[in-house]
mmJSON file of the N, C-alpha and C atoms, coordinates in Angstrom:
{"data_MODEL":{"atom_site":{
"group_PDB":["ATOM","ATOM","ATOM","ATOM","ATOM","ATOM","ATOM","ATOM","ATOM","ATOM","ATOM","ATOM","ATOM","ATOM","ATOM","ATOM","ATOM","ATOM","ATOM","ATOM","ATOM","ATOM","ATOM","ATOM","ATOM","ATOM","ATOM","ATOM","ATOM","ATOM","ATOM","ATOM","ATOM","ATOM","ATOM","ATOM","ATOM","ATOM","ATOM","ATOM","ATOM","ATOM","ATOM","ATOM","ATOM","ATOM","ATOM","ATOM","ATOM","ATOM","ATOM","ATOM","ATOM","ATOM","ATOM","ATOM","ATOM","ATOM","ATOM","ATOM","ATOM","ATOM","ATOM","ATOM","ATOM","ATOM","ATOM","ATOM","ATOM","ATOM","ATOM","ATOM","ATOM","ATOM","ATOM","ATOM","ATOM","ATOM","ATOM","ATOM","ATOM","ATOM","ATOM","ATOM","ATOM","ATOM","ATOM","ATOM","ATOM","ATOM","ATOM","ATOM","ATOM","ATOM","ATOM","ATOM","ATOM","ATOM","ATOM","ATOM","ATOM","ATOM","ATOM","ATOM","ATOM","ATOM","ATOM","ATOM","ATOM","ATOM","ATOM","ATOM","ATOM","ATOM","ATOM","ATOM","ATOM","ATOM","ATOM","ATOM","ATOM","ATOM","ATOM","ATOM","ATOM","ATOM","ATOM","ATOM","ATOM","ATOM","ATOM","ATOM","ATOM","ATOM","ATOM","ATOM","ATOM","ATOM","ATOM","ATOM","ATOM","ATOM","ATOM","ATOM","ATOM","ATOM","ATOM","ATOM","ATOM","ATOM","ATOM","ATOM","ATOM","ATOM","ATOM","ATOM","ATOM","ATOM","ATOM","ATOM","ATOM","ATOM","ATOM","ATOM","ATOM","ATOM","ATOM","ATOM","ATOM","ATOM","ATOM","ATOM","ATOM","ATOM","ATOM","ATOM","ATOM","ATOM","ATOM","ATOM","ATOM","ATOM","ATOM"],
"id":[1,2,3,4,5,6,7,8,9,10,11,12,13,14,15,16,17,18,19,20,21,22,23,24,25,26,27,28,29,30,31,32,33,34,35,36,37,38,39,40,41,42,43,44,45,46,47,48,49,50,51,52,53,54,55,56,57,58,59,60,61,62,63,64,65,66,67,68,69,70,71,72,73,74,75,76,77,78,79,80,81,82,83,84,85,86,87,88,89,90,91,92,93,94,95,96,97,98,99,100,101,102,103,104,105,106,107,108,109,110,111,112,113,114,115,116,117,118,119,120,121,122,123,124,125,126,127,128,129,130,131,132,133,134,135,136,137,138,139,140,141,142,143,144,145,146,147,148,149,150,151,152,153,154,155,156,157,158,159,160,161,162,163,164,165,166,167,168,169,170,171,172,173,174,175,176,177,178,179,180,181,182,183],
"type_symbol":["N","C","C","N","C","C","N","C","C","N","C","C","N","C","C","N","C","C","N","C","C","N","C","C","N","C","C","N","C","C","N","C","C","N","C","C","N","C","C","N","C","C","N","C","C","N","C","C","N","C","C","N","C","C","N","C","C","N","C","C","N","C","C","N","C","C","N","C","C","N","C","C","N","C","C","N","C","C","N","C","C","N","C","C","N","C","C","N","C","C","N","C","C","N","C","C","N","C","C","N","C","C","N","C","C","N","C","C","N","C","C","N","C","C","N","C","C","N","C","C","N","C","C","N","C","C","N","C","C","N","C","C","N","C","C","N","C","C","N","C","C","N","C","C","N","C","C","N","C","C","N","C","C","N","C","C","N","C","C","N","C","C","N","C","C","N","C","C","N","C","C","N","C","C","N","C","C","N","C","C","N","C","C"],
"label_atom_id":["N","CA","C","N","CA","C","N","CA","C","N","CA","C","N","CA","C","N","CA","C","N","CA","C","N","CA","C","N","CA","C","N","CA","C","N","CA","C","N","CA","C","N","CA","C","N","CA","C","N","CA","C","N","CA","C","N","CA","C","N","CA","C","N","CA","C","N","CA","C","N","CA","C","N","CA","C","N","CA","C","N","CA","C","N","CA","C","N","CA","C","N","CA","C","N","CA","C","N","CA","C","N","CA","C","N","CA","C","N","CA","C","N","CA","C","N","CA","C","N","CA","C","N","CA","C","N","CA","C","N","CA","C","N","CA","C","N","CA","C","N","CA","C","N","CA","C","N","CA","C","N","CA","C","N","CA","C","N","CA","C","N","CA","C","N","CA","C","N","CA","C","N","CA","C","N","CA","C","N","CA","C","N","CA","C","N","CA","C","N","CA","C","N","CA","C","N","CA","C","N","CA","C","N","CA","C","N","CA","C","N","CA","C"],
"label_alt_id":[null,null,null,null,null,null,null,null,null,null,null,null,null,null,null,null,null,null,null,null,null,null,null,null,null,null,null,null,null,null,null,null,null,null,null,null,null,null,null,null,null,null,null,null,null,null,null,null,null,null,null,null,null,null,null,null,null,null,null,null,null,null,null,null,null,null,null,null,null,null,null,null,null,null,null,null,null,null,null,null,null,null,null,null,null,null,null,null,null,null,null,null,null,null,null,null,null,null,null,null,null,null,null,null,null,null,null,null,null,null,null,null,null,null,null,null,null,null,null,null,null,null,null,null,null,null,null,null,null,null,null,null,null,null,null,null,null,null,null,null,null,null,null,null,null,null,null,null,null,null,null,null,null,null,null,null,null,null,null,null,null,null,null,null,null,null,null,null,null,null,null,null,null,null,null,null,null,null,null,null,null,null,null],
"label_comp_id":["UNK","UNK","UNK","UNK","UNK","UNK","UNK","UNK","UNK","UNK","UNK","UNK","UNK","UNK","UNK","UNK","UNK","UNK","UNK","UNK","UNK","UNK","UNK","UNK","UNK","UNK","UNK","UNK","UNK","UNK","UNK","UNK","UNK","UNK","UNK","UNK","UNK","UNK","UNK","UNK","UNK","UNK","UNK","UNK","UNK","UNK","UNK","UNK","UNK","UNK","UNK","UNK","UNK","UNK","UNK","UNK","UNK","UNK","UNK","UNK","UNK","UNK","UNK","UNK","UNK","UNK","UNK","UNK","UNK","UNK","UNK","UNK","UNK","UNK","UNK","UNK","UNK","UNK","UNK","UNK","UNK","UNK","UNK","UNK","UNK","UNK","UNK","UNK","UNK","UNK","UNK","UNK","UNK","UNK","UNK","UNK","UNK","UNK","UNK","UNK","UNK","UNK","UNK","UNK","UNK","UNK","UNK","UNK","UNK","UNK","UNK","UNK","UNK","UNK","UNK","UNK","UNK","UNK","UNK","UNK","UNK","UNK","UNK","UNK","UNK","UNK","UNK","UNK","UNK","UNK","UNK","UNK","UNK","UNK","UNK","UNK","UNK","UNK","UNK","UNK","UNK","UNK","UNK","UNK","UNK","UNK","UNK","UNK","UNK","UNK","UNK","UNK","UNK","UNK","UNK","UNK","UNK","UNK","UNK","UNK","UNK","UNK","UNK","UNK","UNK","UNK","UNK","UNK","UNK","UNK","UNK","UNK","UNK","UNK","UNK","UNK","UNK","UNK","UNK","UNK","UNK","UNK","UNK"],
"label_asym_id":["A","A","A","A","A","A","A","A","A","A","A","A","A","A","A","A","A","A","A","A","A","A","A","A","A","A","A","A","A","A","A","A","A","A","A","A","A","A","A","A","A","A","A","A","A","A","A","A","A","A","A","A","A","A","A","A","A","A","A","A","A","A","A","A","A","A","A","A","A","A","A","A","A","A","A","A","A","A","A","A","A","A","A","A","A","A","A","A","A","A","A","A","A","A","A","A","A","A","A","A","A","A","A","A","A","A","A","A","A","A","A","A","A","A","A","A","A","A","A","A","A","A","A","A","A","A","A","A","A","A","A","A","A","A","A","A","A","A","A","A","A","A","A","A","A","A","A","A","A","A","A","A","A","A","A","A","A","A","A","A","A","A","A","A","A","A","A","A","A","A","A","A","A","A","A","A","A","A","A","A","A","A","A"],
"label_entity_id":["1","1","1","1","1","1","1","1","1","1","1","1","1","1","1","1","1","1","1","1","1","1","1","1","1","1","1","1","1","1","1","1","1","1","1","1","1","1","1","1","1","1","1","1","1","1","1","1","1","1","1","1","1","1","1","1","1","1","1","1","1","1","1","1","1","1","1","1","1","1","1","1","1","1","1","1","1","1","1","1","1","1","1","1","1","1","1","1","1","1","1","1","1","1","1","1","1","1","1","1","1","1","1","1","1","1","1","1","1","1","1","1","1","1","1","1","1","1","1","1","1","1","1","1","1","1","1","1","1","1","1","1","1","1","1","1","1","1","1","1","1","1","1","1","1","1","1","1","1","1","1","1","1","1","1","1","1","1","1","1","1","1","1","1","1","1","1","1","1","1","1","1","1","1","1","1","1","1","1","1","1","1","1"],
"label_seq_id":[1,1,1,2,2,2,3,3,3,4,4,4,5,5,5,6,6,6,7,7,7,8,8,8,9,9,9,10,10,10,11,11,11,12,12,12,13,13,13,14,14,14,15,15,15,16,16,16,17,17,17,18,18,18,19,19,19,20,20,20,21,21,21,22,22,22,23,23,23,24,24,24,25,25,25,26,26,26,27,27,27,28,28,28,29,29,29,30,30,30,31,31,31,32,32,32,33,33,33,34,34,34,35,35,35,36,36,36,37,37,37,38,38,38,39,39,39,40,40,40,41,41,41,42,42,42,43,43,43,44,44,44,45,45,45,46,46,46,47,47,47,48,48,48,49,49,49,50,50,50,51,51,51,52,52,52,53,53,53,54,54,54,55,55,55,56,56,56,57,57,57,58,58,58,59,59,59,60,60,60,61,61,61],
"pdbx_PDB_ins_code":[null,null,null,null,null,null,null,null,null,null,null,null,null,null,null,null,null,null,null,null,null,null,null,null,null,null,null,null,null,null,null,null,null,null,null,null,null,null,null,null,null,null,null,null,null,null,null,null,null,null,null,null,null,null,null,null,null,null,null,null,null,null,null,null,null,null,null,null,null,null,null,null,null,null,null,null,null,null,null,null,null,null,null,null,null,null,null,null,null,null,null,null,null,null,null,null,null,null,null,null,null,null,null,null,null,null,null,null,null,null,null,null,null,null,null,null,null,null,null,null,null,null,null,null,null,null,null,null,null,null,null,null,null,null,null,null,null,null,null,null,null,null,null,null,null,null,null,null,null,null,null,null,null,null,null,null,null,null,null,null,null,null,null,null,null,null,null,null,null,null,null,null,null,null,null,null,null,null,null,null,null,null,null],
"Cartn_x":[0.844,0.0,0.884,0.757,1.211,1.234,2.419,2.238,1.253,1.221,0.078,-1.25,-1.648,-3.022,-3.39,-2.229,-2.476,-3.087,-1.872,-2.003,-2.771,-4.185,-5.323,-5.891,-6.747,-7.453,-9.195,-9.871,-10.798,-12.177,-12.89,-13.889,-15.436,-16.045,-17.375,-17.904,-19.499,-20.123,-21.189,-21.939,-22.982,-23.005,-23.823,-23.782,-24.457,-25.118,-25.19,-24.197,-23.699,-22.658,-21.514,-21.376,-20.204,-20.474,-21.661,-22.159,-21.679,-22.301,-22.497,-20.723,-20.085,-18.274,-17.674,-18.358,-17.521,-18.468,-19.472,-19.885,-18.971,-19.082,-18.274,-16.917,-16.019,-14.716,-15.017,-15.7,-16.071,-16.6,-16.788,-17.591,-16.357,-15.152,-14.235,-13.117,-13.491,-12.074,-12.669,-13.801,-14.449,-13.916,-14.039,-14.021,-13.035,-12.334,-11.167,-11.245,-11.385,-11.741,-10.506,-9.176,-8.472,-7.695,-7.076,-6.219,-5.036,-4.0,-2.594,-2.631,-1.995,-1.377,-1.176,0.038,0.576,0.902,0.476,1.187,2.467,2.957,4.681,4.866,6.054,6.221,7.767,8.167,9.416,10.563,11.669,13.146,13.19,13.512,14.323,15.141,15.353,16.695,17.249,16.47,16.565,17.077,18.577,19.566,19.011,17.651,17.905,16.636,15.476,14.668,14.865,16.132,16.88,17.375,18.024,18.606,17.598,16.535,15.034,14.587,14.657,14.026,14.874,16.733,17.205,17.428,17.211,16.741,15.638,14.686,13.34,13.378,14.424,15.284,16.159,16.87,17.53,19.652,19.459,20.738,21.286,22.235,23.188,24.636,25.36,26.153,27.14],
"Cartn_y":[-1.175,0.0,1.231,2.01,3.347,4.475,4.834,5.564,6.663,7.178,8.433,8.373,7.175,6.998,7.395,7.122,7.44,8.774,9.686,10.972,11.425,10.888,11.771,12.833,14.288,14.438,14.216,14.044,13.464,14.731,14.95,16.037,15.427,15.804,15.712,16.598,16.998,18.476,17.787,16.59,16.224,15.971,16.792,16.396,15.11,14.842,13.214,12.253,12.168,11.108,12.147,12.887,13.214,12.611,12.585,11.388,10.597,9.732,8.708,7.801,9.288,8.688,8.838,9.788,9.638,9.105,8.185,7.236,6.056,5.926,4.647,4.706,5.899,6.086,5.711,6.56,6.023,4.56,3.529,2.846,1.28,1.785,1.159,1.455,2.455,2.342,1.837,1.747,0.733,-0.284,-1.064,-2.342,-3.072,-2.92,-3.219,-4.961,-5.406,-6.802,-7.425,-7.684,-8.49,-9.9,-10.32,-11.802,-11.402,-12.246,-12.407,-13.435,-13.582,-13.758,-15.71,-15.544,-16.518,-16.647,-17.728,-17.947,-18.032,-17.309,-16.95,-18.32,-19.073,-19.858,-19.442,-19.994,-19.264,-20.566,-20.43,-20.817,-21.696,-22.829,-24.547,-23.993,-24.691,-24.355,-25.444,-26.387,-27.804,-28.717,-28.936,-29.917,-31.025,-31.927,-33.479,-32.833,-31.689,-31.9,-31.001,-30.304,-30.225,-31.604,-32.482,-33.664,-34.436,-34.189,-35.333,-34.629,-32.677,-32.42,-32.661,-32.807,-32.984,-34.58,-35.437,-37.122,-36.915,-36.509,-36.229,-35.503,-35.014,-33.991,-35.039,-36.098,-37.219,-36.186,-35.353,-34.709,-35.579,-36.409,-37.167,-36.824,-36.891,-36.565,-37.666],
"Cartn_z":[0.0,0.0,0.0,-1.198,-0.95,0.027,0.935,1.94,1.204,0.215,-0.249,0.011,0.37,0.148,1.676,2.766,3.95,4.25,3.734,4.177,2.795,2.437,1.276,2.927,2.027,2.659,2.467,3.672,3.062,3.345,2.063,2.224,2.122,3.139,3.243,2.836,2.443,2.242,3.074,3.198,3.601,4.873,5.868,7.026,7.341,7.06,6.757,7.081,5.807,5.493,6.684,6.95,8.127,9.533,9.648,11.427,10.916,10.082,9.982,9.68,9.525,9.189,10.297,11.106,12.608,13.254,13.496,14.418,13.726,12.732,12.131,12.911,12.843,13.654,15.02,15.772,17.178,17.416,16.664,17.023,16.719,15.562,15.09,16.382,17.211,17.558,19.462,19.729,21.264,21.258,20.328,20.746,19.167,19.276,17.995,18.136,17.25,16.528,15.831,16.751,15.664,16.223,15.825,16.169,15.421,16.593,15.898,14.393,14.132,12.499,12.839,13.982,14.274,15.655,16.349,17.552,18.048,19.113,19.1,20.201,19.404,20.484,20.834,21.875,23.131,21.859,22.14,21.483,22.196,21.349,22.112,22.807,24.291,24.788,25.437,25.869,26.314,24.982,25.969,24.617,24.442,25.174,24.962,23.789,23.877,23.115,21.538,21.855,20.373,19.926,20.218,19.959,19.021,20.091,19.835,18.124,18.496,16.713,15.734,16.14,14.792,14.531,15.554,15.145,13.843,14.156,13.739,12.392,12.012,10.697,9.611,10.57,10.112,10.626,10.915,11.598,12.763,12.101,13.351,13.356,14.739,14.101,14.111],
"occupancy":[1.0,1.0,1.0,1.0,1.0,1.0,1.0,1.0,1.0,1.0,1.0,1.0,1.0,1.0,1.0,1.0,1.0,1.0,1.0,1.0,1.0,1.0,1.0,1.0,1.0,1.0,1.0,1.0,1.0,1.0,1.0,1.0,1.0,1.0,1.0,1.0,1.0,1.0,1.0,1.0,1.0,1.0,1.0,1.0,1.0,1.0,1.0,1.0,1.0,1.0,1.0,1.0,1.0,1.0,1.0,1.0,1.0,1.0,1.0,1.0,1.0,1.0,1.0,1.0,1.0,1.0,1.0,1.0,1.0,1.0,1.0,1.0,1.0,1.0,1.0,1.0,1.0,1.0,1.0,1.0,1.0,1.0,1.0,1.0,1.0,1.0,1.0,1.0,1.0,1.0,1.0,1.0,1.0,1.0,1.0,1.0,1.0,1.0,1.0,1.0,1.0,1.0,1.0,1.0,1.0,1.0,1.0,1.0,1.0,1.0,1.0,1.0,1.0,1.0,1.0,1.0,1.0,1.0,1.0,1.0,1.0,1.0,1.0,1.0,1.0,1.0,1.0,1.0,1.0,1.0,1.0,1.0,1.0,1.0,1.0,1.0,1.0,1.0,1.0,1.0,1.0,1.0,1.0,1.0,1.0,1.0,1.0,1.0,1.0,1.0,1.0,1.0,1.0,1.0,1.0,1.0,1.0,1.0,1.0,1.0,1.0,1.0,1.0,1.0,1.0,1.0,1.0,1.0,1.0,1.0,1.0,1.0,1.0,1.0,1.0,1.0,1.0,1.0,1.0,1.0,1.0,1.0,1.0],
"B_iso_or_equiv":[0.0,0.0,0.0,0.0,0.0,0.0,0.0,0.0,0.0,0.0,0.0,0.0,0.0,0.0,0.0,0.0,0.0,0.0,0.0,0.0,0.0,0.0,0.0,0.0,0.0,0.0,0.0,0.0,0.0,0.0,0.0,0.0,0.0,0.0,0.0,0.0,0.0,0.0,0.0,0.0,0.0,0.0,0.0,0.0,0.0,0.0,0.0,0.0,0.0,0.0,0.0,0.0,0.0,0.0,0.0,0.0,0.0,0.0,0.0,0.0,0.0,0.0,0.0,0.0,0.0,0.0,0.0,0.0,0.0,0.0,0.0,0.0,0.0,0.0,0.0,0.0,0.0,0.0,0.0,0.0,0.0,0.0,0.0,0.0,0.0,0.0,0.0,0.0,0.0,0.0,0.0,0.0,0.0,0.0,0.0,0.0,0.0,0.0,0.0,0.0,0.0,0.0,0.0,0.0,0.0,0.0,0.0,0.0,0.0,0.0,0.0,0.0,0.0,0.0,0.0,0.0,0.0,0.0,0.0,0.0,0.0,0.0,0.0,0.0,0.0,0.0,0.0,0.0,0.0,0.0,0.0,0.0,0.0,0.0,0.0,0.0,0.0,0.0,0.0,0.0,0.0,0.0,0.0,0.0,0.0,0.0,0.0,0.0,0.0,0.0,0.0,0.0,0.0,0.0,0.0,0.0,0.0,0.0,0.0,0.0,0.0,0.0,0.0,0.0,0.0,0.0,0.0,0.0,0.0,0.0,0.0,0.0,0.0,0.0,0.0,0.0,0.0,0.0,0.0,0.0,0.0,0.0,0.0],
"pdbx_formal_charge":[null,null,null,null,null,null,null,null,null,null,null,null,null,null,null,null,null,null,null,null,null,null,null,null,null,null,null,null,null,null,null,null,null,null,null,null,null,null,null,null,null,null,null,null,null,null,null,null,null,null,null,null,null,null,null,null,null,null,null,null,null,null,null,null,null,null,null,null,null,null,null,null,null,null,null,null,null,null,null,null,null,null,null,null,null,null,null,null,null,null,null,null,null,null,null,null,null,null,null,null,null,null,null,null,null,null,null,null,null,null,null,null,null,null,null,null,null,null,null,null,null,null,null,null,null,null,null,null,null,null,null,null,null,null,null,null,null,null,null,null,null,null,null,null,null,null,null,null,null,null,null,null,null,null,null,null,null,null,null,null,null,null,null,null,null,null,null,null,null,null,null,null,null,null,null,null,null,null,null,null,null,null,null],
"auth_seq_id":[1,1,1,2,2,2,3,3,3,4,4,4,5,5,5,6,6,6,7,7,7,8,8,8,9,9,9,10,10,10,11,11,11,12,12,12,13,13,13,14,14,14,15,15,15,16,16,16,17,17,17,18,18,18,19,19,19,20,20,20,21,21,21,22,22,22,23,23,23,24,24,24,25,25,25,26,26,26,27,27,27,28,28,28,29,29,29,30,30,30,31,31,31,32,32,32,33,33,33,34,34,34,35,35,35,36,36,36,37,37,37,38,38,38,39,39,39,40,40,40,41,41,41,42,42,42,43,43,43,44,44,44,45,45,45,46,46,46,47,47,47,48,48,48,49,49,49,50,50,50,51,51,51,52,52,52,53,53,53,54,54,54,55,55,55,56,56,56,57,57,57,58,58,58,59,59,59,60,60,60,61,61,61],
"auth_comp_id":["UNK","UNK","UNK","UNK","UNK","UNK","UNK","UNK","UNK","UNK","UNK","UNK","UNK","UNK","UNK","UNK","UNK","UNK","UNK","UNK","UNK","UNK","UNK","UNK","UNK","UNK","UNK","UNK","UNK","UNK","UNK","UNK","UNK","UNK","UNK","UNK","UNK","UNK","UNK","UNK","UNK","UNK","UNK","UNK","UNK","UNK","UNK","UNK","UNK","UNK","UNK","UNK","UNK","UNK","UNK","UNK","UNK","UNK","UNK","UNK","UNK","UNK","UNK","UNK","UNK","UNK","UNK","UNK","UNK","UNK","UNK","UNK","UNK","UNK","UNK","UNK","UNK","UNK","UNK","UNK","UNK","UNK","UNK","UNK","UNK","UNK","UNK","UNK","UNK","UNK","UNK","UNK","UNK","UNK","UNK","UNK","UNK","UNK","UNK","UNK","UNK","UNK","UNK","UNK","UNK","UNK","UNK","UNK","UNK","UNK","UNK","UNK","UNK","UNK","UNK","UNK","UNK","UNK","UNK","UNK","UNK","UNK","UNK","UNK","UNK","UNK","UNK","UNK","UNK","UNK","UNK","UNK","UNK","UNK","UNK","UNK","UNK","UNK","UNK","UNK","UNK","UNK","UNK","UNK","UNK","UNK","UNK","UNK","UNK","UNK","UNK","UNK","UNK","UNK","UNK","UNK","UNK","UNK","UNK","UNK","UNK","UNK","UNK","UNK","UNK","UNK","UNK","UNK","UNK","UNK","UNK","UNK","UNK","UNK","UNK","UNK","UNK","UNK","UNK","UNK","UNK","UNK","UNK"],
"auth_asym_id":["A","A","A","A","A","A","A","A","A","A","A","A","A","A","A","A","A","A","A","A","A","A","A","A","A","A","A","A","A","A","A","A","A","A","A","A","A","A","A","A","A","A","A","A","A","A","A","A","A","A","A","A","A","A","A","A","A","A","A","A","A","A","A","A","A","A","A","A","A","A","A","A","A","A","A","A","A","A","A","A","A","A","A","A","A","A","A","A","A","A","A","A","A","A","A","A","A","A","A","A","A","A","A","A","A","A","A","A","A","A","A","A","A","A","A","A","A","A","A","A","A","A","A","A","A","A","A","A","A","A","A","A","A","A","A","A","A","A","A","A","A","A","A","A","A","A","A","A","A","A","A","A","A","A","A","A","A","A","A","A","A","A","A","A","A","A","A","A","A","A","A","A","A","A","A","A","A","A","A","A","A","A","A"],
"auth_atom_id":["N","CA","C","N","CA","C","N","CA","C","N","CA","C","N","CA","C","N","CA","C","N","CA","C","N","CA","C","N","CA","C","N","CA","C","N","CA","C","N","CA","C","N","CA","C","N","CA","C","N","CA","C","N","CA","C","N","CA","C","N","CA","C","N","CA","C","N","CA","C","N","CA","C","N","CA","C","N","CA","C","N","CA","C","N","CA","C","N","CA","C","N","CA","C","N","CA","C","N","CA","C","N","CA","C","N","CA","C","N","CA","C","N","CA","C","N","CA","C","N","CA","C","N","CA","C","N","CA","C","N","CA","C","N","CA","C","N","CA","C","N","CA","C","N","CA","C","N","CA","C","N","CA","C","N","CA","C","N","CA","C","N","CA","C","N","CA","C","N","CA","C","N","CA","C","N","CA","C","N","CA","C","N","CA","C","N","CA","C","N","CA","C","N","CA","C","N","CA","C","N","CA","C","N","CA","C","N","CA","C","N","CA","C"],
"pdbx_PDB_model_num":[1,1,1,1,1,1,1,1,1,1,1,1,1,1,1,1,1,1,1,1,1,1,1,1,1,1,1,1,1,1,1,1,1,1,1,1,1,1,1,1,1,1,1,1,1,1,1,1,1,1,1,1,1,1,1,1,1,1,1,1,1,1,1,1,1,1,1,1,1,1,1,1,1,1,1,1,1,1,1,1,1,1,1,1,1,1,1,1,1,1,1,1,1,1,1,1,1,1,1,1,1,1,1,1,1,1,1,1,1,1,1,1,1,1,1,1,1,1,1,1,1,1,1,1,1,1,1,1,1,1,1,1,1,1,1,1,1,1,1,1,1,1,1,1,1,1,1,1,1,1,1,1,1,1,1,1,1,1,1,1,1,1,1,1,1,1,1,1,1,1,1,1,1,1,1,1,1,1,1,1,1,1,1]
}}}
């Protein structure tokens, strides 16, 4: 996405459609609706259960 599109400015004339764009803002920013992507898991650090994933790889040495 083009940083330009960020900074448009945006013009209303209709008071109308201007509630109805800032209740939409107010109403998007209560209760924000999202999930991570991917679950973060923590770094092997235990040598027997590195051992065990590179058995499991076919890595012997």
């Amino acid at each position: 996405m083009p940083t330009s599109s960020i900074f448009t400015n945006i013009v209303i004339n209709d008071p109308g459609k201007a509630e109805k764009f800032i209740d939409a803002l107010e109403a998007s920013s209560h209760d924000p609706a999202w999930q991570t992507a991917s679950s973060i898991r923590r770094p092997l650090t235990d040598i027997e259960k590195i051992r065990e994933l590179m058995a499991k790889r076919g890595y012997v040495k």
